[in-house]
N, C-alpha and C positions, 0 to 999 in steps of 0.2 A: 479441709480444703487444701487442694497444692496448692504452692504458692510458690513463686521464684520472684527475688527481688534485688537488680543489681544499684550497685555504689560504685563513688569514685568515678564519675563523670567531671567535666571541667574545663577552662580554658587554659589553653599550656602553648609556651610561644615553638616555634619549630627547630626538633633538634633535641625537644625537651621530650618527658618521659610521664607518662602515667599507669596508677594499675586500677584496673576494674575490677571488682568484684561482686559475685553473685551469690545469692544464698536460698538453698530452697528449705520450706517446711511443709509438712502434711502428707508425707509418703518417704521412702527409703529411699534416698541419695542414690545408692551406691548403683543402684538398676538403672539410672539414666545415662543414658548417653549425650554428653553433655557439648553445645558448642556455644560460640559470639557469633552476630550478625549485624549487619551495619545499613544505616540507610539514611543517604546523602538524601537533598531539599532536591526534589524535580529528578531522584532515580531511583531504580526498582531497588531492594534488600536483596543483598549478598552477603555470602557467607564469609568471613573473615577466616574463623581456626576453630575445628570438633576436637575432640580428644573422648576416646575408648573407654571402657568401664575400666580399665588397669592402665592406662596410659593411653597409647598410639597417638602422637597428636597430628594433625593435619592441616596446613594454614594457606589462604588462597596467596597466590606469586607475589600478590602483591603485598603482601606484610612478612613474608620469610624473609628470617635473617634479623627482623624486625620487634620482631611479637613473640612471646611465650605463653601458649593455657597452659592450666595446672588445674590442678585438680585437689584436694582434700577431704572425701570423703567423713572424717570425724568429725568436721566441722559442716559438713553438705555444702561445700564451698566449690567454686570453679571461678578462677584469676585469669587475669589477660593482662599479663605486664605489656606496654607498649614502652617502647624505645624510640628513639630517632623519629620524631613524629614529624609528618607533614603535611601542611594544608588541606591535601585529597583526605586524607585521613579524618580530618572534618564531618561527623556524623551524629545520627542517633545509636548508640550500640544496645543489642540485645539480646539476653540473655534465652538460649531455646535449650529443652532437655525435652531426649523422647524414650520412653518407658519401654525397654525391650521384649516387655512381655505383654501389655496390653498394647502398645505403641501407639500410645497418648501421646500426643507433642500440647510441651508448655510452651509462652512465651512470658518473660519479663516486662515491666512497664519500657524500659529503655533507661537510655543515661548520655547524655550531651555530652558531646568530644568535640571542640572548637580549637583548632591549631591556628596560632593567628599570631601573627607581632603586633 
């Protein structure tokens, strides 16, 4: 069975920094294309930052400069350091990989990101 399951969700006051991380099992990491998605109380899910099967990473306006994915393959991992965090930043974040060959899309359970003093 896949399975994607990220960590590292939490309450962090503004300014402060967290890092998510996701971990898939039950098929080969390396063939998904991997991103974070977020979804604030009362709005639709957007996409935060994808990153390529060898890198390319791509982050909406509103977290560059901000946010770094990464990737690790040995480990079937995909990180999203957060930096300088700010209240909008306030979400559920989740975890999506899509299988470039059958192009199956996963979802994660999710992971609370509460920026708050």
């Amino acid at each position: 069975q896949v399975q994607f399951v990220e960590s590292g969700g939490g309450l962090v006051q503004p300014g402060g920094s967290l890092r998510l991380s996701c971990v898939g099992s039950g098929s080969i990491f390396s063939i998904y294309f991997m991103g974070w998605y977020r979804q604030a109380p009362g709005k639709q899910r957007e996409l935060v930052a994808t990153i390529g099967l060898t890198d390319s990473p791509h982050y909406a306006d509103s977290v560059k400069g901000r946010f770094t994915i990464s990737r690790d393959n040995a480990k079937s991992s995909v990180y999203l350091q957060m930096n300088s965090l700010k209240p909008e930043d306030t979400a559920v974040y989740y975890c999506n990989a899509y299988h470039v060959t059958t192009h199956m899309t996963y979802w994660g359970q999710g992971t609370q990101v509460t920026v708050s003093s």
